[in-house]
C-alpha positions, 0 to 999 in steps of 0.5 A, spaced: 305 601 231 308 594 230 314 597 232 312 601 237 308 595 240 315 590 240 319 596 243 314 596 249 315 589 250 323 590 250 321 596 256 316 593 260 321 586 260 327 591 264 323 594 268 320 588 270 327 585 270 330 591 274 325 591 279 326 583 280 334 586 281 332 591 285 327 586 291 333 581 290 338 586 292 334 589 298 332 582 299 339 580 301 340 585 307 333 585 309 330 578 308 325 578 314 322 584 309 317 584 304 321 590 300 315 590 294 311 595 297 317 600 299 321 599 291 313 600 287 313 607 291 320 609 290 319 607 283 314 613 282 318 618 287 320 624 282 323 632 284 319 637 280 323 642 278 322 650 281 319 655 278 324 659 273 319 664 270 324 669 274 331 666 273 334 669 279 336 664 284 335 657 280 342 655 281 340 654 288 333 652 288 335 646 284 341 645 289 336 645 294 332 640 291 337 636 289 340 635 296 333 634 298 332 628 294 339 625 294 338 625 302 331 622 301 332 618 298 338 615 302 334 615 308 329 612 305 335 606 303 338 607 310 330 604 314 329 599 309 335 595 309 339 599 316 344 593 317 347 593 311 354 597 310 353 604 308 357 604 301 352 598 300 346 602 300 349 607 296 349 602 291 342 601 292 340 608 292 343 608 285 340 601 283 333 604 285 334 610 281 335 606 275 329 602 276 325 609 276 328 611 270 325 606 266 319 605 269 318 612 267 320 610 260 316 605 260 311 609 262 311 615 258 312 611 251 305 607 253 302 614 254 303 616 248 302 609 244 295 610 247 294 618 246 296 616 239 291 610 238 284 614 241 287 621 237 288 616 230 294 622 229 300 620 224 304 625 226 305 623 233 305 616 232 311 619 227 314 622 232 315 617 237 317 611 232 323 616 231 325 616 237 325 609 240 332 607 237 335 612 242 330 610 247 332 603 247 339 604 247 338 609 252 333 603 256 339 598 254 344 602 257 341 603 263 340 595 264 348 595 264 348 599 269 343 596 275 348 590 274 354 594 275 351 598 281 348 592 285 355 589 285 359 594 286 363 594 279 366 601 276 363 604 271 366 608 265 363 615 269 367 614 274 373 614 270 375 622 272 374 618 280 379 612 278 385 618 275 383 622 283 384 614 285 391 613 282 395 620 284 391 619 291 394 612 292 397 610 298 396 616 302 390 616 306 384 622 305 379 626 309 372 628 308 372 636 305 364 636 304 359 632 303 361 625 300 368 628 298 374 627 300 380 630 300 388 630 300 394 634 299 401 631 297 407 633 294 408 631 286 414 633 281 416 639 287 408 642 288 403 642 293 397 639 290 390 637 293 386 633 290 379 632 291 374 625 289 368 622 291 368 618 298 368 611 295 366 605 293 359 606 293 356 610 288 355 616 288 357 623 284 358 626 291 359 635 290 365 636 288 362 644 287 361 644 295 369 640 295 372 646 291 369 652 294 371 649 302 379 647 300 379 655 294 377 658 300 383 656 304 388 658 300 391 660 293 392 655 288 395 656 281 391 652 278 385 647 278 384 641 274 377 637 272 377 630 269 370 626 267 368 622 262 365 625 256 360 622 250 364 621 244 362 623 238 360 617 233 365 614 229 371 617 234 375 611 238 373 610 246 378 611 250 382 618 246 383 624 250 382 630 249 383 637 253 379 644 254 378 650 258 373 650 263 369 645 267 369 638 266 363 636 269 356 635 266 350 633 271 344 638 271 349 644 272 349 646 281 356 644 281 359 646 275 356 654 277 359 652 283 366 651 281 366 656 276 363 661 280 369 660 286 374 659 280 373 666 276 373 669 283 379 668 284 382 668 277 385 661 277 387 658 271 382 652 269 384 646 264 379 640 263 382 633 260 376 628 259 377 621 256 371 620 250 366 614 251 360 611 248 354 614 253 353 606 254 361 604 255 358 611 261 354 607 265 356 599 264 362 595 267 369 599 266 373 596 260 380 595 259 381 600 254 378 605 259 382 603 264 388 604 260 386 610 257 385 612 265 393 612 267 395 615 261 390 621 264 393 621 270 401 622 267 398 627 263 395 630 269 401 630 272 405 633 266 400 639 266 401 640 273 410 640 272 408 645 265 403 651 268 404 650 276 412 653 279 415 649 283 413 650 290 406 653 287 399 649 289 394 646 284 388 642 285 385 637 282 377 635 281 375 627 280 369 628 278 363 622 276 360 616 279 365 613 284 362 607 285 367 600 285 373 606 286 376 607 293 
C-alpha cells in the first residue's frame, strides 16, 4: 500500500505538472483568457468505443469516431486560442492529449487504491502493485513528450516522417488527404511518390486515406512503409530491421486501409522500421536516431533500385508523429 501511495504522488505531481504546461502554453496565444476552465474540461473528454457484438463494420466505426475526436478536438484549440498558427495548435491538441492521459491515469490508479482499501482484497492490491512499474515509466514517458509538443521538438515516433522528409527535400509537396502531403520524383530512374504528414505540427495524420487517393490513380510496383517500432529489452535503439506488410501501429483504420487497397491490387509490400525504447518514441529525437534515420533512407532507396524496374513506380509512406518535421 506504501508503494502504491508513493506512486500516486509521482502521477497526481505530473498531472499536475502537465496541466501547469499545458494553461502556460494556451496562456501564451491567448493571455486576455482564463484557460483553466476549457483545459479541466478537455481533461476528462474521452471516445467511447462502438459496439462490436457484430464485428461487421468496426473498422469504419472507429474511423468515424476517430476523425470525429481528432476534429473536435481541434476545433475546440482553434476557439480558445484562434491567433495562433495553425502548426501551433496542433501542437497544442497534442500537448492537451497527454495532459488527459495522465490525468486518467491518475484517476483510475486511485480508484482502484480506494476499491482495494473498502474491499480489504489482497488480490487487487496485488495486482495494481505489479503494474505500477510499467505504469510509471509509461507516465514518465509521456512528461517527456509534453515537452516535446509544447516546443515543437521531433520526437523518435516521427522518425519514418523524417526518412519521408529527407527523399522529399527540396521539392515543394501538395495536399493528397487530410494533413497528408504528397510528391512525386524521379530516384535512380523510377517514379516515386512519396507520402508523409503535413508538418511541423503534430499530428499522425491518415496515411491510409493518402495511399487510397494517389493507388487509385495509378499502378505502383511497389509500396513502402517506415515507422518506428518498440524494440525489445536488451536490443540496441537505432537498429534497423525489415518485414513484409504494413508499418504502422495505432488502433488499426489506417493500416486495414492500406492493406485493403494494397492486396487489391496485388502490390508488393515491404516495411523497414527502426527500433526504439517506447520512451526514446514519444521523447525528444536523439543523435542516434537521428543517424539511424539517413541510413533508412539510403536504404529505402536501395530497395527501390533492387525490386522496382527501371521507369516502374513505387510508393513510399512516412508514417508517425510529424511534429518538428517539416
Amino acid at each position: 500500500m506504501r508503494e502504491i501511495e508513493f506512486a500516486l504522488g509521482r502521477l497526481l505531481l505530473m498531472k499536475e505538472e502537465a496541466k501547469k504546461i499545458t494553461l502556460e502554453r494556451f496562456k501564451k496565444y491567448n493571455p486576455q483568457t482564463d484557460p483553466t476552465p476549457f483545459i479541466e474540461r478537455m481533461m476528462d473528454y474521452f471516445t467511447l468505443d462502438p459496439v462490436s457484438l457484430d464485428p461487421a463494420g468496426i473498422v469504419q466505426k472507429w474511423d468515424h469516431l476517430v476523425k470525429i475526436t481528432d476534429n473536435r478536438m481541434r476545433s475546440e484549440v482553434e476557439a480558445a486560442v484562434a491567433t495562433a498558427p495553425v502548426q501551433n495548435r496542433r501542437n497544442l491538441a497534442m500537448v492537451l492529449e497527454i495532459s488527459s492521459e495522465l490525468n486518467f491515469w491518475y484517476k483510475m490508479i486511485k480508484h482502484y487504491h480506494i476499491l482495494g482499501k473498502k474491499t480489504g482484497n489482497p488480490i487487487l492490491i496485488f495486482q495494481l502493485q505489479a503494474i505500477l512499474p510499467d505504469v510509471l515509466m509509461q507516465a514518465d514517458a509521456r512528461m517527456g513528450g509534453l515537452y516535446a509538443f509544447a516546443y515543437g521538438h521531433p520526437i523518435g515516433d516521427g522518425i519514418g516522417e523524417l526518412v519521408a522528409a529527407q527523399l522529399i527535400y527540396p521539392d515543394e509537396a501538395y495536399n493528397i488527404a487530410q494533413d497528408m502531403v504528397c510528391v512525386e520524383k524521379e530516384i535512380q530512374s523510377r517514379k516515386v511518390t512519396i507520402l508523409k504528414c503535413e508538418g511541423p505540427g503534430g499530428t499522425v495524420g491518415y496515411p491510409g486515406d493518402a495511399v487510397q487517393a494517389v493507388m487509385n490513380q495509378k499502378n505502383f510496383d511497389l509500396v513502402v512503409t517506415i515507422d518506428a517500432l518498440v524494440k525489445l529489452e536488451g536490443e540496441k535503439s537505432g537498429t534497423m530491421i525489415e518485414a513484409t506488410g504494413a508499418a504502422i501501429g495505432g488502433i488499426g483504420t489506417e493500416r486495414y486501409k492500406i492493406e485493403e487497397i494494397v492486396s487489391k491490387k496485388q502490390v508488393t509490400m515491404y516495411a523497414v522500421f527502426i527500433e526504439m525504447s517506447y520512451k526514446e518514441c514519444i521523447t525528444p529525437l536523439t543523435e542516434t536516431l537521428f543517424k539511424s534515420a539517413e541510413k533508412a533512407t539510403e536504404r529505402v532507396k536501395q530497395i527501390i533500385s533492387e525490386k522496382v524496374p527501371v521507369g516502374g513506380n513505387a510508393l513510399v509512406v512516412g508514417v508517425g508523429n510529424t511534429v518538428g518535421v517539416k
